[in-house]
C-alpha positions in Angstrom: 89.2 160.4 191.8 87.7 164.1 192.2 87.1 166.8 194.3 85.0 169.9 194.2 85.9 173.2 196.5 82.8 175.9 196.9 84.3 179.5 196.2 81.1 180.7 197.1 77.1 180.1 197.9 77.4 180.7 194.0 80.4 179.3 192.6 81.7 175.7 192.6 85.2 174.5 190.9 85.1 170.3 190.3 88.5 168.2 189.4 88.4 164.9 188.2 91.3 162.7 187.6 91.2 159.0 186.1 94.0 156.5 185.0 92.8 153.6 183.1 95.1 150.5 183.1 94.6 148.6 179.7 95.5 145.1 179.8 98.8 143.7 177.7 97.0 142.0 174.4 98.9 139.6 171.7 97.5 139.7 167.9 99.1 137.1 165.0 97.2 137.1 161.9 97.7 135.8 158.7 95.1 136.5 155.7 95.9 135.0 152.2 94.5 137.3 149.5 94.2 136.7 145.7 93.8 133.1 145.2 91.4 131.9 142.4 91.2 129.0 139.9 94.2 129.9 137.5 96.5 131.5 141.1 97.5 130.5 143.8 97.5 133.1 146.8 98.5 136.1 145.4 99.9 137.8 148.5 99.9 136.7 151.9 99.6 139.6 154.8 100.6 138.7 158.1 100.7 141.0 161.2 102.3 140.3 164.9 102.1 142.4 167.8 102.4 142.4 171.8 100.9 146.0 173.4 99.5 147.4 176.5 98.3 151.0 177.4 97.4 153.4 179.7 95.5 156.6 179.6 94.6 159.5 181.7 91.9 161.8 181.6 92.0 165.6 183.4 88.8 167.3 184.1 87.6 170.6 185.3 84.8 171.9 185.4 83.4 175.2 187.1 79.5 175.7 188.5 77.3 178.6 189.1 74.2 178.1 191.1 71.5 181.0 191.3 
């Protein structure tokens, strides 16, 4: 969304605003690290999560035309 409002035949003030919606996400992983031919796994990293997000982003910005 924005907007822009003449102050005059010079000057111009522009406003943007934005919201962005970020989708909810899942992440399971497992990695096994270390193993060779005298080891087994060595150590075994695993990482679960559910998230979502949002942002918003504010602009301004002010114009001078000669």
């Amino acid at each position: 969304m924005g907007a822009s409002y003449h102050l005059n035949k010079h000057f111009r003030i522009d406003a943007v605003y934005e919201h962005i919606f970020m989708a909810a996400e899942s992440i399971d992983a497992t990695e096994n690290v270390g193993s060779n031919a005298q080891q087994s796994v060595l150590e075994t990293n695993t990482v679960q999560a559910d998230y979502t997000g949002s942002a918003d982003i504010v602009a301004f910005g002010l114009n001078y035309q000669f």
